[in-house]
C-alpha positions as CSV (number, residue, x, y, z in Angstrom):
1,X,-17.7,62.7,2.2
2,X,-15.0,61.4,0.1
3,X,-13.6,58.9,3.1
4,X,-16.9,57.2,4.2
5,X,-19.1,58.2,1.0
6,X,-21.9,59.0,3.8
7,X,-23.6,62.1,2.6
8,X,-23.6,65.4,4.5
9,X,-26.7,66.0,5.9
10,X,-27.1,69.7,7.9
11,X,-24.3,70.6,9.7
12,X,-22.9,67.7,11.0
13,X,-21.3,64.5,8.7
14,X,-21.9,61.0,9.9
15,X,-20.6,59.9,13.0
16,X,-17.1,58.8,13.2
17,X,-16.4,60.5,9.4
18,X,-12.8,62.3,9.4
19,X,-14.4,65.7,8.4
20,X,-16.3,65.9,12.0
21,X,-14.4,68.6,13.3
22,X,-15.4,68.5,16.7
23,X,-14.7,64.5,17.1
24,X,-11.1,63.7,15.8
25,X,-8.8,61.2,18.0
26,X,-5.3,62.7,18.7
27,X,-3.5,59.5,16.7
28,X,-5.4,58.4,13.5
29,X,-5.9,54.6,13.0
30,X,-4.1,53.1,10.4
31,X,-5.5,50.9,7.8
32,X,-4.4,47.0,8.3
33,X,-4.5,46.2,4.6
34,X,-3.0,49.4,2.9
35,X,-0.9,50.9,6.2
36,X,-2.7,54.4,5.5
37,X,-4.4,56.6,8.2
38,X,-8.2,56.5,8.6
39,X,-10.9,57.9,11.0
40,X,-13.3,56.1,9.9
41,X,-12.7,52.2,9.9
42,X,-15.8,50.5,8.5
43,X,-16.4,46.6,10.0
44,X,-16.8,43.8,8.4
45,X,-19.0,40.5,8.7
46,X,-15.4,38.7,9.4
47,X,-14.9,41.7,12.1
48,X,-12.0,42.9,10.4
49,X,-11.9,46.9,9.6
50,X,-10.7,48.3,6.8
51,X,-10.6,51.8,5.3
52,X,-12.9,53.4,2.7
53,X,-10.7,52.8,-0.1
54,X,-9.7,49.3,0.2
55,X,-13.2,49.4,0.7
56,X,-14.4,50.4,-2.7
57,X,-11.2,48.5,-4.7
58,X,-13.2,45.2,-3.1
59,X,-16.2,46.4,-4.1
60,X,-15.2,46.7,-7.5
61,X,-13.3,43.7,-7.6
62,X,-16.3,41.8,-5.9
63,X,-19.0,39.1,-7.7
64,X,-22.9,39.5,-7.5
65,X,-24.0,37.6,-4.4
66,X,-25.3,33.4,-4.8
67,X,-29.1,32.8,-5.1
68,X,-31.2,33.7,-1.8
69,X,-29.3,36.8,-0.9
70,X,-30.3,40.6,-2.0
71,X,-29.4,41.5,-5.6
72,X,-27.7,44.4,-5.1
73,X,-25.3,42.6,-2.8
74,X,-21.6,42.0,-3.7
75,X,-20.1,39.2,-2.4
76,X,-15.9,39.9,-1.6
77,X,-13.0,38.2,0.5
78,X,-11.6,39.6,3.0
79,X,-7.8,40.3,2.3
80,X,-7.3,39.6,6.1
81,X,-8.8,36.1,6.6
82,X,-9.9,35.2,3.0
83,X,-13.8,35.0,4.0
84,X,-16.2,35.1,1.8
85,X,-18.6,38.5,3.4
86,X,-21.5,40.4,1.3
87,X,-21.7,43.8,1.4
88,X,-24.9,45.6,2.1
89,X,-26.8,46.8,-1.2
90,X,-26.4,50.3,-0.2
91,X,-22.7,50.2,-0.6
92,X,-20.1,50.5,1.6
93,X,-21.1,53.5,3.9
94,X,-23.7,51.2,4.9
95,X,-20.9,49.0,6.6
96,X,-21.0,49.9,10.6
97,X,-18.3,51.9,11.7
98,X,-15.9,49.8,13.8
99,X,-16.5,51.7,17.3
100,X,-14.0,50.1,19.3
101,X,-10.9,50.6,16.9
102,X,-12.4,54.2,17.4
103,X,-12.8,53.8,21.3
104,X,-8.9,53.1,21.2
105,X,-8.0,56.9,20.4
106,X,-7.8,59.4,22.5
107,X,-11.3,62.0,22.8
108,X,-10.5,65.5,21.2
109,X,-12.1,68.6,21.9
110,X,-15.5,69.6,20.5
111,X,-15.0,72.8,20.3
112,X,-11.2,73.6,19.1
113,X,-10.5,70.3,17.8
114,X,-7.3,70.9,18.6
115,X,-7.1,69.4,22.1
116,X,-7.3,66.5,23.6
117,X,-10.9,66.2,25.7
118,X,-10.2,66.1,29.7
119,X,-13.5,66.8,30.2
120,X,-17.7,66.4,29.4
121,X,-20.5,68.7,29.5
122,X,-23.2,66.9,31.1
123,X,-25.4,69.3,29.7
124,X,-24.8,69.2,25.8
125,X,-22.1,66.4,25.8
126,X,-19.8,68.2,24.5
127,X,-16.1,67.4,25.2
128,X,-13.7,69.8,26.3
129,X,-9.8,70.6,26.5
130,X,-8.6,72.5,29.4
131,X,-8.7,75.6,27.7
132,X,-12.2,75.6,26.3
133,X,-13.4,73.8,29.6
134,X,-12.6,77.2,31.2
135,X,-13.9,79.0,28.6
136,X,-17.4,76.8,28.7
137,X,-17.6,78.0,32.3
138,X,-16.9,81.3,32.1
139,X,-19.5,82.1,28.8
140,X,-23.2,82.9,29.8
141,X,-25.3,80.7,28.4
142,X,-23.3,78.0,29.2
143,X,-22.2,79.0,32.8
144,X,-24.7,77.0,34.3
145,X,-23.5,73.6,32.5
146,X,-22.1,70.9,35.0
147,X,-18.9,69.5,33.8
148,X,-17.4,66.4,34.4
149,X,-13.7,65.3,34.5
150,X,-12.8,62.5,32.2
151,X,-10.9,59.7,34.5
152,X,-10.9,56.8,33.2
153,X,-9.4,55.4,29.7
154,X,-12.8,54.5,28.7
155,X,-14.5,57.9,29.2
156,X,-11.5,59.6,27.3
157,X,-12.1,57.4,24.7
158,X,-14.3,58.1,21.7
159,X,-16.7,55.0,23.1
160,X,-18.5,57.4,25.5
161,X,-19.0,59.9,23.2
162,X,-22.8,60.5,21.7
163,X,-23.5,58.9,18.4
164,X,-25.9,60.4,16.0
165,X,-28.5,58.9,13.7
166,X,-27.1,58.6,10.1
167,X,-30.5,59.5,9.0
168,X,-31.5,62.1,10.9
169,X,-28.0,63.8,11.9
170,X,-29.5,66.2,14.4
171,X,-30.9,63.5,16.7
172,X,-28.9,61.1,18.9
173,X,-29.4,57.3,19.0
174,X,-31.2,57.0,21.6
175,X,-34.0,54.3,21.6
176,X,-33.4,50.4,20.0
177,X,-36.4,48.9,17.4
178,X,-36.7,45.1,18.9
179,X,-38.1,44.3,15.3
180,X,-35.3,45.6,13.0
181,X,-33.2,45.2,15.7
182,X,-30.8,48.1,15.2
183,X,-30.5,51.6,17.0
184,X,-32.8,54.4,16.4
185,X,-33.6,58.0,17.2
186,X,-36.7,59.5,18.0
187,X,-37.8,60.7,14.7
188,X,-36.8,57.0,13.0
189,X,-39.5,56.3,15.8
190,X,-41.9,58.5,14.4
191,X,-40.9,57.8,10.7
192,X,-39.8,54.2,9.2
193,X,-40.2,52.8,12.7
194,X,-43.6,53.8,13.2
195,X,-45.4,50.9,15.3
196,X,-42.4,48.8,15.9
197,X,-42.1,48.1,19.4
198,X,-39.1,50.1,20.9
199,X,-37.5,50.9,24.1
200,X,-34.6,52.9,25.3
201,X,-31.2,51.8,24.6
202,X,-30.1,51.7,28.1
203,X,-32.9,49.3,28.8
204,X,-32.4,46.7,26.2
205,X,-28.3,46.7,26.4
206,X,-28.6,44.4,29.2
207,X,-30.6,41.7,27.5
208,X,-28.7,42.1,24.4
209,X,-25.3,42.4,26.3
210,X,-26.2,39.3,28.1
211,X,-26.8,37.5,25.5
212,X,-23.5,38.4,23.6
213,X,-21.7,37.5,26.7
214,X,-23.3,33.8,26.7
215,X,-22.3,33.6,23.0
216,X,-19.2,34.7,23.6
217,X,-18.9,32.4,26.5
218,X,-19.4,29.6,23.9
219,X,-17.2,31.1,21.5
220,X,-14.4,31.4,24.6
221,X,-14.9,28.0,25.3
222,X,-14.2,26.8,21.7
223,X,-11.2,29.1,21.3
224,X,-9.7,27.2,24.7
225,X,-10.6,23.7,22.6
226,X,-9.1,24.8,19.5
227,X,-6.0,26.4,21.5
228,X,-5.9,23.0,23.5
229,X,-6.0,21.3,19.9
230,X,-3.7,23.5,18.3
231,X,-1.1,22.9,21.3
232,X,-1.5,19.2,20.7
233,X,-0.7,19.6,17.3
234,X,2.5,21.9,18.0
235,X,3.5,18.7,20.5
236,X,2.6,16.0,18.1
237,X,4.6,18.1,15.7
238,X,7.5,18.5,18.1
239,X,7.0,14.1,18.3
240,X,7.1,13.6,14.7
241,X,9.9,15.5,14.1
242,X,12.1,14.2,16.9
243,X,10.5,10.7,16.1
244,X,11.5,11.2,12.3
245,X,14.8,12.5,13.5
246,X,15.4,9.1,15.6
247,X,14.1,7.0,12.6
248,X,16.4,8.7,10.4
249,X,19.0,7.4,12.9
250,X,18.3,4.1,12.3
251,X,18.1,4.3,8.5
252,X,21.7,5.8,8.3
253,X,23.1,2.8,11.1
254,X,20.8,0.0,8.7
255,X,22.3,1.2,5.7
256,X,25.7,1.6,6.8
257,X,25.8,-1.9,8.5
258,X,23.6,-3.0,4.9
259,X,26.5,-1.7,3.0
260,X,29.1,-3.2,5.1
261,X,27.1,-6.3,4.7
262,X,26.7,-5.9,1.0
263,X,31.0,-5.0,0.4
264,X,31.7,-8.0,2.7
265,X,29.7,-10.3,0.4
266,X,31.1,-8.6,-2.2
267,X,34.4,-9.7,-1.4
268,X,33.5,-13.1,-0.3
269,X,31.8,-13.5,-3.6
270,X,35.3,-12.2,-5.6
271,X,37.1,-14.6,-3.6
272,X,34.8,-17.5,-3.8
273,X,35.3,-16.5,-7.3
274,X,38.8,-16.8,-7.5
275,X,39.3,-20.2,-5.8
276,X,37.1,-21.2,-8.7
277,X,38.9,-19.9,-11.1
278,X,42.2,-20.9,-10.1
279,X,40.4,-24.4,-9.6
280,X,39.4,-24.8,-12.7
281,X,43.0,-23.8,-14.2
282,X,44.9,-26.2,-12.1
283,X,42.6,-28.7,-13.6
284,X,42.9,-27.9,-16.9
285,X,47.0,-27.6,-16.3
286,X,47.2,-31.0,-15.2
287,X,44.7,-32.2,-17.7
288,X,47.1,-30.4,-20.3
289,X,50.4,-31.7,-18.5
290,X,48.8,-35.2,-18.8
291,X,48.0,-35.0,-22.3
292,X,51.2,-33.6,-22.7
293,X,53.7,-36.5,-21.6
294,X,51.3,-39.1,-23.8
295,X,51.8,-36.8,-26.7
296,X,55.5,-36.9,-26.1
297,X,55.4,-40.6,-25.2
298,X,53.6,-40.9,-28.4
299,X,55.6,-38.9,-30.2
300,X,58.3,-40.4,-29.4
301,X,56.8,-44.5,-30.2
302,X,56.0,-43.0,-33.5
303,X,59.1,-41.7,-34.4
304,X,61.2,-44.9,-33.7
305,X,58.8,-46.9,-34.8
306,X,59.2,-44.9,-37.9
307,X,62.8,-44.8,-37.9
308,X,63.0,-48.5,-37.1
309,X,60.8,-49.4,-40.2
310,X,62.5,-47.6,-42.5
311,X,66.2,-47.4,-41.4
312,X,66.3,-50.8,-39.6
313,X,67.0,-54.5,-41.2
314,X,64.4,-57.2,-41.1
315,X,66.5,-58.5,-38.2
316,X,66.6,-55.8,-36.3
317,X,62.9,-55.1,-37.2
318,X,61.9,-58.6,-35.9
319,X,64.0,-58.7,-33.2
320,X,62.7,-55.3,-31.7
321,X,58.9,-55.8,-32.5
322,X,57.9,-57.3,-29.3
323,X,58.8,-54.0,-27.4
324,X,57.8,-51.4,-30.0
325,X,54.4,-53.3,-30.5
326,X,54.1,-53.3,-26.7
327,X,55.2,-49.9,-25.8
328,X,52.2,-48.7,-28.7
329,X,49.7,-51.0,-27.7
330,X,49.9,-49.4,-24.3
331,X,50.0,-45.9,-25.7
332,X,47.0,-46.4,-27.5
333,X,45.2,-48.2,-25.0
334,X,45.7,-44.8,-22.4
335,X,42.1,-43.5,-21.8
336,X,41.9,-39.8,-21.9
337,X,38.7,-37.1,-22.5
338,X,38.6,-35.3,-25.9
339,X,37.3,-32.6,-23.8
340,X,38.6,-30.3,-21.3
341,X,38.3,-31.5,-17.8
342,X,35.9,-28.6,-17.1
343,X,34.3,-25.8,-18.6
344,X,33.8,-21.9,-18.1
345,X,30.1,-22.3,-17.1
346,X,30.9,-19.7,-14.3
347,X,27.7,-17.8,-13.6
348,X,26.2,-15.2,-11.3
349,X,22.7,-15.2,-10.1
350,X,21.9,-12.0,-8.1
351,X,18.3,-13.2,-7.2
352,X,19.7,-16.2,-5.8
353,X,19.4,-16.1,-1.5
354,X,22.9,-16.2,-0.3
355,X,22.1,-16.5,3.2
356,X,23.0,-13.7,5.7
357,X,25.8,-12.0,6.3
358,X,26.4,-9.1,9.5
359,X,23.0,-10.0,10.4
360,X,21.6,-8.9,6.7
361,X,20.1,-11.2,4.0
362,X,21.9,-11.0,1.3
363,X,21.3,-12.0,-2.1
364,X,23.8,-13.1,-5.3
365,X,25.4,-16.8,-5.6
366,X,28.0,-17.4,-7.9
367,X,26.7,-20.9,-10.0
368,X,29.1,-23.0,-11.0
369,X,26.8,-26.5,-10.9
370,X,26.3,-28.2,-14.0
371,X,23.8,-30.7,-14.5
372,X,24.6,-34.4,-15.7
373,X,22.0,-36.0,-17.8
374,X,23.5,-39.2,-17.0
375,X,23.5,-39.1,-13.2
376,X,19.1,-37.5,-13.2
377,X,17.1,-39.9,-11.8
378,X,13.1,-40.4,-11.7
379,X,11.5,-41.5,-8.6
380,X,7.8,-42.6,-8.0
381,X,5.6,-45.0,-6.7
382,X,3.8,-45.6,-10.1
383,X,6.1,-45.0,-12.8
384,X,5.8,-47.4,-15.0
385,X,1.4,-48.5,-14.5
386,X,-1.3,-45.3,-15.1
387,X,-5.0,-45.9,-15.4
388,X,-7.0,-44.8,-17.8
389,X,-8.3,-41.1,-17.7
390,X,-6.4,-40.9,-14.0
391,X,-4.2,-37.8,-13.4
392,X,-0.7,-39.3,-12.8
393,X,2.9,-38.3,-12.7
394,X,6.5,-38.9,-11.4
395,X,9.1,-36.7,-10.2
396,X,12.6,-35.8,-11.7
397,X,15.7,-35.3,-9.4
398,X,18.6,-33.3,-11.3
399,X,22.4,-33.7,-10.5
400,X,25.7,-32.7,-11.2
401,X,28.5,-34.2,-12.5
402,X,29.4,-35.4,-9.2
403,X,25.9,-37.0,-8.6
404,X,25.0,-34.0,-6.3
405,X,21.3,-32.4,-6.6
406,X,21.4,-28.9,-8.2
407,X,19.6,-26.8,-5.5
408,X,17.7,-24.6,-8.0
409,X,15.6,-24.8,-11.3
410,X,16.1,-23.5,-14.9
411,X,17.1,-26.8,-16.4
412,X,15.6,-27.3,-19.8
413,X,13.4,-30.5,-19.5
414,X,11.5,-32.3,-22.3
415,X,9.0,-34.8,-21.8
416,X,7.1,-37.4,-24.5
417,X,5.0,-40.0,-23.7
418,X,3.6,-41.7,-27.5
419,X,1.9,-44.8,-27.5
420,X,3.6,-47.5,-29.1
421,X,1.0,-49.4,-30.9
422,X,-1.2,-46.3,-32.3
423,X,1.6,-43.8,-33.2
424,X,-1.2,-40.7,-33.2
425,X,-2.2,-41.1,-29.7
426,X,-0.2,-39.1,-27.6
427,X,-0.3,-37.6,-23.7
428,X,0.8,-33.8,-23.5
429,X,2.2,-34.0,-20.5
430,X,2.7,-31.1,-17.5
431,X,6.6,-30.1,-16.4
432,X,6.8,-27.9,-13.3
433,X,10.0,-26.6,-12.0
434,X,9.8,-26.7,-8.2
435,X,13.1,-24.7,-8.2
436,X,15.1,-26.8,-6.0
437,X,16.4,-29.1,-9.1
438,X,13.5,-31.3,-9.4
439,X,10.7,-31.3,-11.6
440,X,7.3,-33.2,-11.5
441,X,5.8,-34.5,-14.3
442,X,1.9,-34.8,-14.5
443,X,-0.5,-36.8,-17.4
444,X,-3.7,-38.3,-17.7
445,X,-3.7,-41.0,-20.4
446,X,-7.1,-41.0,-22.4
447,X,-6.2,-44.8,-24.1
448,X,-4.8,-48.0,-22.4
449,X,-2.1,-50.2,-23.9
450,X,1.5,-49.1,-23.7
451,X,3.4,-46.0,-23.7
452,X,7.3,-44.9,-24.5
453,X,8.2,-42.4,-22.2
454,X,11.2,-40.4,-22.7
455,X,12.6,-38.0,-20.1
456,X,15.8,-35.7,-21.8
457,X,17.3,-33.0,-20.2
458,X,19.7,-30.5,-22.5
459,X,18.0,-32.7,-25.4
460,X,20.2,-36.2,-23.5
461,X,17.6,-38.8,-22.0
462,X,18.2,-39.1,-18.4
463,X,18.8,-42.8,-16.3
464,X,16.1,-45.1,-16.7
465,X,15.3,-43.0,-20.2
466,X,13.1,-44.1,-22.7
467,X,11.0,-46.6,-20.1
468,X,7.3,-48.2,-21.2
469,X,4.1,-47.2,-19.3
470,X,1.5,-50.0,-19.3
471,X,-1.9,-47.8,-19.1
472,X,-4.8,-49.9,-17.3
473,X,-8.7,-49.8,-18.2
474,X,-10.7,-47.5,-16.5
475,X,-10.7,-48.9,-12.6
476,X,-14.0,-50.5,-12.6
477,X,-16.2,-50.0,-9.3
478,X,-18.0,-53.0,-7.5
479,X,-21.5,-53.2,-7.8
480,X,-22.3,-55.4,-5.3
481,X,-21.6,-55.8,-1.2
482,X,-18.7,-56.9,0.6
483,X,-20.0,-58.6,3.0
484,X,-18.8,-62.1,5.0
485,X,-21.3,-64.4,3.0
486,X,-20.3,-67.3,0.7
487,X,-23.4,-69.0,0.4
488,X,-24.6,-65.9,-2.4
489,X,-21.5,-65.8,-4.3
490,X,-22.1,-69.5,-5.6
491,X,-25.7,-69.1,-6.5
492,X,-27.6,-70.0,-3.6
493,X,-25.9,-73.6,-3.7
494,X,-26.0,-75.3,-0.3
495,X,-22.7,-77.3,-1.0
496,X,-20.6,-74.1,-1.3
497,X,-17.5,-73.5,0.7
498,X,-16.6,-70.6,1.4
499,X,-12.2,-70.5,1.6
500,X,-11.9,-70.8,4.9
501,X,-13.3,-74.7,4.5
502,X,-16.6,-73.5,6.2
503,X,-19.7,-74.7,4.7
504,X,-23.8,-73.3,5.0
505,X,-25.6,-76.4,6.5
506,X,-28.6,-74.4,7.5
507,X,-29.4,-73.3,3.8
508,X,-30.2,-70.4,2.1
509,X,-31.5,-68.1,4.8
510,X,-31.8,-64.2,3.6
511,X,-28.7,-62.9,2.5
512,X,-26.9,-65.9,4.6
513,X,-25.5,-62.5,7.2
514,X,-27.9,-64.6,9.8
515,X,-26.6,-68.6,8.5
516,X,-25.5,-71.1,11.4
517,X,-22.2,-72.4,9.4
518,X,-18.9,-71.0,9.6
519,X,-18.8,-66.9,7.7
520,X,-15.9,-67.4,6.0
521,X,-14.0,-64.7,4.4
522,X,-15.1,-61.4,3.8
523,X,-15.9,-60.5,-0.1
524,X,-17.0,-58.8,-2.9
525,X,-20.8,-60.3,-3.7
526,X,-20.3,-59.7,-7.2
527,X,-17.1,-60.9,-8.1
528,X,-15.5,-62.7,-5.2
529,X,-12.3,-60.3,-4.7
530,X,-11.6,-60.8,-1.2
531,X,-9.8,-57.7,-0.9
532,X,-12.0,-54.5,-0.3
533,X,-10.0,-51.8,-1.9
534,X,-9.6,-53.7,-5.3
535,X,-11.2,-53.8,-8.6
536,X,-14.3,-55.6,-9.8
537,X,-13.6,-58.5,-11.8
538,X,-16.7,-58.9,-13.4
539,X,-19.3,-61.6,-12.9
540,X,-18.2,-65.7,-14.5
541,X,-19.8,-66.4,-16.9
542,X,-21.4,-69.6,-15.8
543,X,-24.2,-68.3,-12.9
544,X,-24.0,-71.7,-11.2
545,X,-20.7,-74.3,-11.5
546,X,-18.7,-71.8,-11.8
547,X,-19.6,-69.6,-9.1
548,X,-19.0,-72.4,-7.0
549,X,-15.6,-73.4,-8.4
550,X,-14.6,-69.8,-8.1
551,X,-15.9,-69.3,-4.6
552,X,-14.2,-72.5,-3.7
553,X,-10.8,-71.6,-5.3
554,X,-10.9,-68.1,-3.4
């Protein structure tokens, strides 16, 4: 058969193949992938049908089957669903027909083929149109045959009809193998099936049915989860994209109100801008108007003084010279700047935070701050004594003109500290800009003796620049006790007074914490520093008298 490739076998072709005669539905089924009409729609693993000749074109399009399945297979994807399905090593007309896209046409007659069936012989299960239903009882031999009427849309379906064994096309499936678990007729049973347990169809479909129906159960119940998931999806979709849409109604008002914000700075900016500008050139037109009337006024001295020296008499010269000499003395005593009064250090800084403005932060300051060497100061507690080896440092405050802090960084600062005595020895020292115009200077001197420190900012030192730094020794630890005892600081001399004026009548008793005379003063045992937090002087050099002059003096 060119359709299902089964091969004709007797008189009658496989069951559900197009050139059955006596079987044909009244509309043919049409193929899903290619839209052509077929008879015979073979199944699928996926449980998609197709026809024979899609069929074959995924056969030969298909790829030997992976490891652990049949070599003969030929593994292919369904062009419904894309799944990956095998099919059987015999080929495709080993593929089961699919019985309930067949069950869907209407039963045709078995005997004209022209008719639809409206009714069955119970006797040789053939189906019948009117006309040959008539003619079925009226013929001898089959005069005796009870016929049914087809009611119902299943019995005039093909579903009711008899199916035949592919192999043995004379018998009909009857009987079921439990071991191969597949249909069978009564000579498979006697055949191939010989010994395999068996039983009639009607028996087993039950069981079988039964358990198809708890599978499909299962299956029915995961269909309502994934529908159930699928419709959460749809809502959580139908969120997003009214959530997104609401979002993107708040981008559009933020940047609208951000723009606003930014052309409003914008313009504060240009005008803060132009008051500086025209600023600066009323200074500089007064600067120039006053440098303008001296030049005239000067002018002017010269040019009669001129006149007067060369046109006038000595009379008239001496007589005059008290006023021209005054008049010039004051001209040239008038204190003016060589400079312009300001400058076009004008700048913009656009990471510079500008506050906000319409609720926004905004960034982008307009500098016009310059700094004054002359009016930066230094400021810490030690910045003129260091110790030796110690990590030290002072702070630098930069100003304006005007004496007021800058408010940012950026300032070129240079910092040397050279010892003055062994011109080789110097400390590198550590400038951090703390970006709010000061800067903190950090060194650890390796030497003592005295340093120059200069401090210059735009290469011009700063107040209080160059200053000396006396480096210390090394702060040297006590090795003794501070305790209240002035009986061991003079040597274990009974006569010792300790600074308060109280003496040790009782002797030398321990380490004198347990003496009956006065305690005295608190003290260092090894040096007699009074204070607790101080450096050790070092032992006297003489154990005994001068211990107890010392201890007395303290």
């Amino acid at each position: 058969c060119s359709d299902c490739t089964g091969p004709f076998t007797g008189f009658r072709p496989l069951a559900g193949c197009p050139a059955e005669r006596g079987g044909g539905m009244s509309s043919a089924w049409r193929c899903p992938a290619c839209a052509e009409p077929c008879a015979a729609p073979r199944l699928l693993p996926c449980l998609h049908s197709l026809c024979a000749p899609c069929l074959r074109r995924l056969g030969a399009l298909g790829e030997p089957a992976r490891a652990g399945t049949a070599a003969a297979a030929i593994t292919v994807l369904c062009p419904l669903c894309d799944a990956e399905v095998s099919l059987p090593p015999g080929g495709v007309g080993q593929l089961p027909p699919d019985y309930v896209e067949l069950g869907r046409g209407r039963l045709g007659c078995d005997l004209c083929a022209e008719g639809a069936a409206v009714g069955r012989c119970q006797t040789c299960g053939a189906a019948l149109c009117p006309f040959c239903r008539q003619a079925h009882r009226r013929q001898k031999k089959t005069a005796s045959h009870a016929v049914t009427e087809l009611e119902s849309s299943k019995d005039c379906s093909q579903a009711g009809r008899p199916l035949f064994c592919p192999s043995h096309p004379s018998e009909e499936l009857r009987l079921f193998c439990e071991q191969c678990d597949q249909p069978v007729c009564r000579d498979c049973v006697v055949d191939r099936h010989r010994q395999h347990p068996y039983d009639l169809a009607s028996n087993v479909v039950h069981r079988h049915g039964d358990s198809l129906r708890m599978l499909l159960e299962s299956t029915q119940q995961r269909v309502s989860t994934l529908e159930g998931v699928l419709s959460q999806i749809d809502g959580m979709g139908s969120a997003v994209r009214v959530r997104a849409e609401a979002v993107a109604t708040e981008i559009c008002l933020f940047a609208s109100g951000y723009v606003k914000a930014i052309e409003e700075h914008r313009d504060r900016l240009l005008k803060q801008l132009e008051d500086l500008k025209v600023q600066k050139e009323n200074l500089l037109q007064l600067q120039k108007a006053q440098l303008q009337q001296l030049l005239l006024d000067m002018r002017t001295g010269v040019e009669f003084t001129e006149r007067l020296l060369t046109s006038g008499s000595d009379l008239e010269i001496l007589i005059t010279k008290g006023v021209v000499a005054s008049r010039l003395a004051k001209l040239n005593s008038v204190a003016y700047s060589t400079r312009p009064s300001v400058d076009d250090n004008i700048q913009f800084s656009p990471q510079e935070r500008a506050g906000q403005c319409c609720g926004y932060e905004v960034y982008g300051a307009i500098l016009n701050k310059v700094v004054d060497p002359a009016k930066c100061t230094l400021h810490g507690e030690d910045l003129c004594i260091a110790r030796q080896n110690e990590l030290t440092g002072f702070t630098l405050l930069c100003n304006d003109t005007t004496g007021e802090q800058m408010g940012r960084g950026g300032e070129s600062v240079r910092v040397t500290i050279t010892h003055k005595d062994k011109k080789d020895c110097a400390v590198k020292p550590t400038v951090c800009d703390n970006g709010d115009g000061t800067y903190h200077v950090s060194y650890s001197p390796e030497e003592p003796g005295l340093y120059a420190v200069c401090v210059c900012v735009k290469g011009q030192h700063v107040q209080g620049s160059p200053f000396t730094l006396t480096v210390k020794n090394k702060f040297r630890k006590h090795p003794g006790v501070f305790h209240c005892c002035t009986f061991c600081s003079s040597g274990g001399q009974k006569a010792a007074r300790c600074a308060c004026g109280g003496t040790m009548p009782g002797g030398y008793q321990g380490c004198g914490h347990g003496h009956k005379g006065h305690p005295g003063c608190p003290h260092w045992s090894c040096c007699g520093q009074v204070t607790k937090s101080s450096e050790c002087l070092g032992p006297p050099n003489d154990s005994s008298q001068r211990s107890l002059l010392r201890t007395v003096a303290l």
